[in-house]
C-alpha positions in Angstrom: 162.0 158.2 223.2 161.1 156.5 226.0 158.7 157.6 228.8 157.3 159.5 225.5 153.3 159.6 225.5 150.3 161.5 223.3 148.6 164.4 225.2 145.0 165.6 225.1 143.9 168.3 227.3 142.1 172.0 227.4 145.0 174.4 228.3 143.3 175.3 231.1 144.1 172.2 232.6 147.8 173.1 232.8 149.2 175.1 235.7 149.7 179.0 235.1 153.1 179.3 236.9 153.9 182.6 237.8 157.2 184.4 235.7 158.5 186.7 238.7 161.2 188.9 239.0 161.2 191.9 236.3 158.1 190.2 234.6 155.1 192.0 235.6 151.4 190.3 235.7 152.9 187.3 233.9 152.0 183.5 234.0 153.2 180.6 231.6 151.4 177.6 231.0 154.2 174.3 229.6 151.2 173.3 227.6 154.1 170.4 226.1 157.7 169.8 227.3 160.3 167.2 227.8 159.6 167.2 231.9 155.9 166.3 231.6 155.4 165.2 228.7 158.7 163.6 226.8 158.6 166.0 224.1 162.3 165.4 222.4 162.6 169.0 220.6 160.0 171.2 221.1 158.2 172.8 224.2 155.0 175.0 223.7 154.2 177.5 226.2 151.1 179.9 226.8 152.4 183.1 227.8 149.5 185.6 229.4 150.1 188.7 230.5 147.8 190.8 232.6 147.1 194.5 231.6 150.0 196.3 232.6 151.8 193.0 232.4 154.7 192.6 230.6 157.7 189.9 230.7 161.1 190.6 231.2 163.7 192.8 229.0 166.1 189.9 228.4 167.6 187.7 225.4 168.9 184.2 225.1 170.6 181.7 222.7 168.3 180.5 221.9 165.0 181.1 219.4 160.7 181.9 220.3 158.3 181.3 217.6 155.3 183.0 218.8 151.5 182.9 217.6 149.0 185.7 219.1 145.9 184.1 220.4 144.2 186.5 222.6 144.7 190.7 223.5 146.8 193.4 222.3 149.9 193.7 222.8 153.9 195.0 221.6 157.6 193.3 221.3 160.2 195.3 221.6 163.3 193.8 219.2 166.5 194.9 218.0 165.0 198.3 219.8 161.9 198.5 217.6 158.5 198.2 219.4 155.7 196.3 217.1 152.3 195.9 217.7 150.3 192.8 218.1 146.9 191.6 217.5 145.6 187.7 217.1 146.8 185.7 214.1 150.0 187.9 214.6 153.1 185.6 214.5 156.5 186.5 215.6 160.2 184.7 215.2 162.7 185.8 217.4 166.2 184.7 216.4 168.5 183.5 219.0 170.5 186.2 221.0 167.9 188.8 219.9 166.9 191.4 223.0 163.9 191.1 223.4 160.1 192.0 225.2 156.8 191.4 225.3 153.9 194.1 227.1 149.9 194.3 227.2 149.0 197.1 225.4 145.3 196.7 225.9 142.7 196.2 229.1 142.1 192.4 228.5 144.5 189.3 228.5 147.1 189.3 226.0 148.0 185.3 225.4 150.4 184.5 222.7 152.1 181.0 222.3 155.5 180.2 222.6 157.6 177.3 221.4 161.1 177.1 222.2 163.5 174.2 222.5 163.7 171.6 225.0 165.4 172.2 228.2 168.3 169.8 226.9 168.9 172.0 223.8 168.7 175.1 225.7 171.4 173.9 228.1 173.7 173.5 225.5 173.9 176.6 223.3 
């Protein structure tokens, strides 16, 4: 793919972009993605949110596979809320309702990868 190139960096070194809206205390980090990086299939996020925090009640058609790094935290699929702790992984399928919320007083930061923006434009 062309414009394609290898990446090396400390995730801090990526901007935290605010999520807004219904997500509360909520930053991603596009660790890799197609925009900035070329990535053809896959971008990986880290998703942090602040005690309190929690990200937006929504679904998609598209999937999450999620790895807990950091915190304690809770989904909430197909209505069912289950708790997270690092080395916790977590598939959501595509079109599931979903959420993610800080159960605990420190970070929680779990990653997230998710298709490129080309694939998730045309589900």
């Amino acid at each position: 793919m062309a414009g394609t190139h290898g990446k090396v960096c400390h995730y801090t070194s990526v901007a935290a972009e605010v999520v807004g809206g219904e997500a509360t205390g909520a930053t991603i980090r596009w660790l890799i993605d197609d925009a900035h990086d070329g990535a053809p299939v896959y971008a990986l996020r880290l998703v942090e949110l602040a005690p309190g925090g929690h990200s937006p009640h929504h679904g998609h058609p598209y999937e999450h596979e999620n790895f807990v790094v950091e915190g304690t935290g809770r989904v909430l699929m197909d209505g069912v809320w289950h708790d997270l702790t690092p080395g916790d992984v977590v598939f959501v399928p595509p079109d599931t309702v979903h959420q993610y919320a800080n159960a605990g007083q420190t970070p929680f930061r779990f990653l997230c990868g998710i298709p490129v923006a080309r694939l998730r434009e045309n589900r």
